[in-house]
C-alpha positions as CSV (number, residue, x, y, z in Angstrom):
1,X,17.3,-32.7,12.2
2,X,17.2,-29.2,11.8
3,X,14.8,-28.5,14.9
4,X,17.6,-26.1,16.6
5,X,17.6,-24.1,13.7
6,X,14.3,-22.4,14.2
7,X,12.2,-21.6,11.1
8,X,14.5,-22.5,8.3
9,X,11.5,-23.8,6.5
10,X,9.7,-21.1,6.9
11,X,12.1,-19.3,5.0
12,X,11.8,-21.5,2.5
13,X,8.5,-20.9,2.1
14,X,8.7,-17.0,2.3
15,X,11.4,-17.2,-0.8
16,X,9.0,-19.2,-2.6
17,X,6.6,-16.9,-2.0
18,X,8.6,-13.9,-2.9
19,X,9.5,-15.8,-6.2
20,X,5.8,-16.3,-7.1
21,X,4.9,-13.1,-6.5
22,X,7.8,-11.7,-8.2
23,X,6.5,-13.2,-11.5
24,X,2.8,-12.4,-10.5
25,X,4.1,-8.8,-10.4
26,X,6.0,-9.1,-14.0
27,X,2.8,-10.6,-14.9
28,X,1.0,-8.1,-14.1
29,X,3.3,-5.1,-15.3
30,X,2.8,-6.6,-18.9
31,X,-1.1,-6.7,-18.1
32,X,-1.0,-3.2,-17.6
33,X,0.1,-2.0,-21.1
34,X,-2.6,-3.9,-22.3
35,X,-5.6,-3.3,-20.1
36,X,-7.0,0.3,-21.9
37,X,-9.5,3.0,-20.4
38,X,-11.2,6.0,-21.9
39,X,-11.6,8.9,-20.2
40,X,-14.1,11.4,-21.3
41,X,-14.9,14.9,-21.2
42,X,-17.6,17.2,-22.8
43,X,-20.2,14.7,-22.4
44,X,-18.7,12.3,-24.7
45,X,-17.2,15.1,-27.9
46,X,-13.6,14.8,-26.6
47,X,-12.3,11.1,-25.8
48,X,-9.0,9.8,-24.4
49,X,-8.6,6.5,-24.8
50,X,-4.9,5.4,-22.3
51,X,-3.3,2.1,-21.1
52,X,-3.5,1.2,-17.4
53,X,-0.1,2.4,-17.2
54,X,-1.0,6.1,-17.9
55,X,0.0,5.9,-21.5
56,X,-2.2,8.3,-24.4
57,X,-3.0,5.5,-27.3
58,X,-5.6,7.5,-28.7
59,X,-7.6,10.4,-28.7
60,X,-11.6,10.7,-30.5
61,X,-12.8,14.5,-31.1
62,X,-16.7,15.0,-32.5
63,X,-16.4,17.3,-35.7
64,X,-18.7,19.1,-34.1
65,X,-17.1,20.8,-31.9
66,X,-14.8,22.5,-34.4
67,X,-15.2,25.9,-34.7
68,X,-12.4,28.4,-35.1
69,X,-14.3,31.2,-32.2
70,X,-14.2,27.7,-29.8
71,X,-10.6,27.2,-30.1
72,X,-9.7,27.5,-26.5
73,X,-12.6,25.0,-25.3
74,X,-11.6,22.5,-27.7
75,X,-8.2,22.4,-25.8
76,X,-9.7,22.5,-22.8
77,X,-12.2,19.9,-23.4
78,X,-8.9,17.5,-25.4
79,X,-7.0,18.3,-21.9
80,X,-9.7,17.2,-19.1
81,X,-10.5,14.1,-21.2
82,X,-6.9,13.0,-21.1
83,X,-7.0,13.8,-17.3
84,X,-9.7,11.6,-17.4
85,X,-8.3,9.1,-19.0
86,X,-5.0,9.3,-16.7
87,X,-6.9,9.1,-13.5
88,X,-9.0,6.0,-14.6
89,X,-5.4,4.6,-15.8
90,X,-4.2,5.4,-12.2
91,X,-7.4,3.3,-10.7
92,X,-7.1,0.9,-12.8
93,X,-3.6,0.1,-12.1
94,X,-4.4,0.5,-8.1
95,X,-7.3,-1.8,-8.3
96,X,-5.3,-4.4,-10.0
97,X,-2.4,-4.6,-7.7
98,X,-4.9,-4.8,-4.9
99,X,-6.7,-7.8,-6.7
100,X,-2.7,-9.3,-6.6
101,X,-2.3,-8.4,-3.3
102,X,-5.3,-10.0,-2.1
103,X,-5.0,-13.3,-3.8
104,X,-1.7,-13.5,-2.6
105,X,-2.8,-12.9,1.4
106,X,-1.2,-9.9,1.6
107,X,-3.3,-6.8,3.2
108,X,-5.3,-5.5,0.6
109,X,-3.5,-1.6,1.4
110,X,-0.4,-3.4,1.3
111,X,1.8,-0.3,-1.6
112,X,4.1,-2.6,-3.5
113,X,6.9,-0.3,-5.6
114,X,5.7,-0.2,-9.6
């Protein structure tokens, strides 16, 4: 019946497959602001703890490392952990979508817009 049409099906089957992944995506969006990482800095003193999405939820300083002639490695110690923390968010985030990707057929390098 529709054999001079070419690959209607087919299309079919892409938009269904655009739909799924659509809502795998959503899915996965809302994952993200769940899924938390700590970055660290200072072997441990100074700890950032963000969601996969990059966003600061908390932030864990040793007492010990207050002391007023120290000031300016405190703040550099409470900046690299957040760095820490955003960079793990970053991989995180990364290693998830490629997991989607993946299970989906797509190359695994396949960038998807976030």
């Amino acid at each position: 019946m529709l054999k001079g049409l070419g690959g209607l099906g087919d299309m079919a089957k892409m938009m269904k497959a655009a739909q799924e992944m659509q809502g795998k995506m959503t899915q996965l969006q809302d994952d993200l602001k769940t899924i938390e990482v700590v970055g660290e800095s200072g072997a441990g003193l100074v700890k950032a703890t963000a969601s996969a999405k990059g966003e600061l939820r908390a932030l864990d300083i040793d007492p010990s490392i207050f002391n007023s002639d120290d000031k300016e490695v405190v703040e550099d110690l409470i900046l690299a952990a957040i760095k820490d923390a955003q960079s793990k968010a970053q991989e995180r985030s990364e290693a998830e979508m490629r997991k989607l990707t993946e299970a989906m057929g797509l190359p695994a390098d396949m960038k998807l817009p976030f």
